[in-house]
C-alpha positions in Angstrom: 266.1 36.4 -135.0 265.5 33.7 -132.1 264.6 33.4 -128.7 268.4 33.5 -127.8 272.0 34.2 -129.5 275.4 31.5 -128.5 278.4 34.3 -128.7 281.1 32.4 -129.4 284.4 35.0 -128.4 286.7 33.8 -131.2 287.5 36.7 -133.8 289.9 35.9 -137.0 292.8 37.7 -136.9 292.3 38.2 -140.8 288.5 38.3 -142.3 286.8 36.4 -144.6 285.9 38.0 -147.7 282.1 37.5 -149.0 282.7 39.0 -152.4 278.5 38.9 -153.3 278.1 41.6 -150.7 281.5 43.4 -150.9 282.2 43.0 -146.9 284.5 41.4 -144.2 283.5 39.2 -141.7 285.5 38.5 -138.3 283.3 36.0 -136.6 281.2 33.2 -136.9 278.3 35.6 -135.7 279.0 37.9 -138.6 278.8 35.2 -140.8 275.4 33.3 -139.5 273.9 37.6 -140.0 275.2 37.3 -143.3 273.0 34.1 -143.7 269.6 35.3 -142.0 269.5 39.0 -143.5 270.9 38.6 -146.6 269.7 35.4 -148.2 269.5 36.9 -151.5 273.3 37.7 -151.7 274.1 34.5 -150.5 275.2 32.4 -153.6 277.5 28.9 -154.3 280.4 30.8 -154.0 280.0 30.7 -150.6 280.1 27.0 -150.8 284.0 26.7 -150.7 287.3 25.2 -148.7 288.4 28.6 -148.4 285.3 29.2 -145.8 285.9 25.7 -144.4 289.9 26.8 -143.7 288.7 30.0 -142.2 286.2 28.7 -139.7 288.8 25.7 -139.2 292.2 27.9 -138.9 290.8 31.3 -138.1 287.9 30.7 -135.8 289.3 27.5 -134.2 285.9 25.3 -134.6 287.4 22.1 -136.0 283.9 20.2 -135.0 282.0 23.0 -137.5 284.8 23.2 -140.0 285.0 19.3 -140.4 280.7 19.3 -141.6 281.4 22.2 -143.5 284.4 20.3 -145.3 282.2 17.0 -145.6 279.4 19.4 -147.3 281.8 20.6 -150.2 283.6 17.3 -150.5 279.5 15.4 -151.3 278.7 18.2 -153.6 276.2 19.4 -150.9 273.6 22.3 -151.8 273.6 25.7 -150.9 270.9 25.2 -148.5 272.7 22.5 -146.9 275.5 24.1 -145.9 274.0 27.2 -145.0 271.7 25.2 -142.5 275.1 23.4 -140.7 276.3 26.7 -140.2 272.8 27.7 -138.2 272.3 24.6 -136.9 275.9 24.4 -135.4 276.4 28.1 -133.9 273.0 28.6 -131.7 272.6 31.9 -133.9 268.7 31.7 -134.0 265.9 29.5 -133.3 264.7 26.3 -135.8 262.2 28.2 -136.9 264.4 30.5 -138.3 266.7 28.4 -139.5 263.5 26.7 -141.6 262.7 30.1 -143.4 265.9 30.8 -144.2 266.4 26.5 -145.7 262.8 27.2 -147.3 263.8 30.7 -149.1 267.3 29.3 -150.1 265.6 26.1 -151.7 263.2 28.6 -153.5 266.9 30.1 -155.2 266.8 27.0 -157.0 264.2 27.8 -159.4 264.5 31.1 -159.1 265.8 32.5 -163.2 269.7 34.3 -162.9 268.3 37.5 -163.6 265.3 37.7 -160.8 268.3 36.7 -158.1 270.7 39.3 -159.9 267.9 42.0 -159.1 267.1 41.1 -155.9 270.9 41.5 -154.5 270.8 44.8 -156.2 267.9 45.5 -154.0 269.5 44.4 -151.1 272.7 46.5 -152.1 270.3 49.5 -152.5 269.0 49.1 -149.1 272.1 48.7 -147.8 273.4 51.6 -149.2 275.8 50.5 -151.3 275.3 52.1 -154.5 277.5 51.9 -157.0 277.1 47.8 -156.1 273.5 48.1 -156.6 273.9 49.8 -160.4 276.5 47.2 -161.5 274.0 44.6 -160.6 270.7 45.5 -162.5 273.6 46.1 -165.6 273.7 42.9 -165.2 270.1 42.2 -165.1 269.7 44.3 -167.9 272.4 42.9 -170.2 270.8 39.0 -170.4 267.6 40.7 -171.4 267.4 38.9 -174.7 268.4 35.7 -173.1 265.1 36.1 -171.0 261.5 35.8 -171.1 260.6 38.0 -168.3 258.0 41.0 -169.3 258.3 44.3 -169.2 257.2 45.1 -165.9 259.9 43.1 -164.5 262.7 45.2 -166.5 260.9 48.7 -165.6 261.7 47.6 -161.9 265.0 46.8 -162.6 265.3 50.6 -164.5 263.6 52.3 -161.4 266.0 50.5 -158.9 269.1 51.9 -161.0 267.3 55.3 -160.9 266.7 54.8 -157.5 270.6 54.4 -157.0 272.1 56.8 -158.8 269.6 59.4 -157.0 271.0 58.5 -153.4 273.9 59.5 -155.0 272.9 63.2 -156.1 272.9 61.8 -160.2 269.8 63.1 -160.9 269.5 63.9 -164.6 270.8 60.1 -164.7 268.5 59.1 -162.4 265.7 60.6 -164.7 267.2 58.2 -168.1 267.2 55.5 -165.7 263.0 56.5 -164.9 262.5 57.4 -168.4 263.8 53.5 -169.2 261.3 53.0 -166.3 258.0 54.2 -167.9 259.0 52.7 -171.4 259.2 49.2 -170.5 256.2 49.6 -168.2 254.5 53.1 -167.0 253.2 51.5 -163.4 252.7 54.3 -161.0 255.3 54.1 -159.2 257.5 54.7 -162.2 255.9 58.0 -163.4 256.4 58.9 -160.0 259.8 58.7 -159.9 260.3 59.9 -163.2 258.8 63.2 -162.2 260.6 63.4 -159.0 264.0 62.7 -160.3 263.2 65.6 -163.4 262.6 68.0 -160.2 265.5 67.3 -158.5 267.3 67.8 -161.9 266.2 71.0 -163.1 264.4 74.1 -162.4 260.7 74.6 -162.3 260.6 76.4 -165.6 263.2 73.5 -166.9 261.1 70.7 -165.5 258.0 72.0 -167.1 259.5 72.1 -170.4 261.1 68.5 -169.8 257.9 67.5 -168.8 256.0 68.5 -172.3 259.0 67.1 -174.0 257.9 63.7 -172.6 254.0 64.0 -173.2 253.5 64.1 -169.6 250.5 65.3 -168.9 249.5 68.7 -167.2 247.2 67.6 -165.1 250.0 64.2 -163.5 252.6 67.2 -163.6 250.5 69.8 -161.2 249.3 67.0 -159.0 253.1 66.3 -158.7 254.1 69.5 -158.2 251.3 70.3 -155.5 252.9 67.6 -153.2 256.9 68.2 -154.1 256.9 71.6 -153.2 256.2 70.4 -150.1 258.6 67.9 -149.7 261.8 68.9 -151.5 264.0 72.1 -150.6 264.7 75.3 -152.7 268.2 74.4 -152.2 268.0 71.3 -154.3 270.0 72.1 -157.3 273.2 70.9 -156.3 276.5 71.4 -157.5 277.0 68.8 -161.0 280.6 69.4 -160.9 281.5 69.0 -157.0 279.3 65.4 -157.2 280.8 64.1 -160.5 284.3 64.6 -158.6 282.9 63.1 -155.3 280.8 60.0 -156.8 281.7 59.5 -160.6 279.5 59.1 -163.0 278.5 55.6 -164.5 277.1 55.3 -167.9 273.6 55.0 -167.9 
């Protein structure tokens, strides 16, 4: 962030709803974070009277809500209006405000899919899961509208494996790897593959899913060497207690 942050002590009696990242925000502080640590999330939605009235009526900052209305009412970009917001609160420094204009600018010509993956990265980081897999889905569904290669689409697989394992789907997270290594067997992917195929079964099982997959013995006892380390006996968990706590989604 910058050098220095203008609090501004106003908080909405009722939130605004930023439905690309599935939160509520009470201030304009909230909103200007929103801006600077979640670019990718941020889309034309965003761009809207309903955010004007809410800084206007909510926040009481008639001066700010007035650009943001003349921004909407000109057909004003993304960047644009994102860069009032910045410009008008003291949140961070110009500098900041730059990278943030530079990276939104880059959205522009930036293909639907590659922005759909990257907020289902950011969702993954931010630990919301669920929002993360119904993202790449999306990714995954304008496949044949695309021309992106394979390498792109394995890193979509491995960040919906990724997902479901933070949330104890193993075997799922292993169709999602499997996906993973099809489209584009980088590292990275086999990795996962055989982690998430650990975490699933036991070590007799995993062997056997291992040969099942032509994995080879050598990749699978240089795995193993390190995992035995690293993951607990105590690691087959109960399928039936986390389908009833987290669902299941179809792979």
């Amino acid at each position: 962030m910058g050098n220095y942050i203008l609090c501004h002590e106003r908080r909405a009696k009722r939130p605004y709803y930023i439905e690309a990242a599935g939160v509520n925000i009470w201030t304009i502080e909230e909103l200007c974070y929103f801006l600077c640590e979640y670019v990718w999330l941020v889309d034309r939605s965003l761009l809207s009277e309903k955010l004007c009235d809410w800084v206007d009526k909510e926040l009481q900052m008639p001066r700010l809500a007035k650009l943001l209305y003349a921004q909407c009412y000109r057909g004003g970009s993304l960047k644009e209006f994102s860069q009032v917001i910045l410009e008008n609160t003291g949140y961070c420094s110009k500098n900041e405000i730059y990278r943030i204009a530079r990276l939104l600018d880059g959205m522009e010509h930036v293909s639907e899919p590659e922005r759909l993956k990257q907020k289902g990265d950011y969702l993954l980081k931010d630990h919301k899961y669920r929002r993360a897999i119904g993202m790449y889905n999306q990714v995954l569904a304008m496949r044949r509208r695309g021309t992106l290669d394979g390498h792109f689409y394995s890193e979509v697989w491995r960040g919906k494996g990724n997902a479901y394992a933070r949330l104890f789907l193993f075997r799922e997270a292993a169709k999602c790897m499997d996906m993973a290594c099809e489209q584009w067997a980088s590292r990275e992917a086999r990795s996962s593959r055989l982690a998430a195929l650990y975490l699933s079964y036991t070590e007799e099982e995993f062997q056997e899913q291992c040969r099942q997959r032509g994995i080879p013995q050598e990749e699978r006892e240089e795995f193993l060497q390190k995992a035995r380390d690293v993951y607990p006996r105590s690691r087959h968990l109960d399928a039936a207690r986390l389908r009833r706590e987290y669902g299941r989604d179809n792979v």
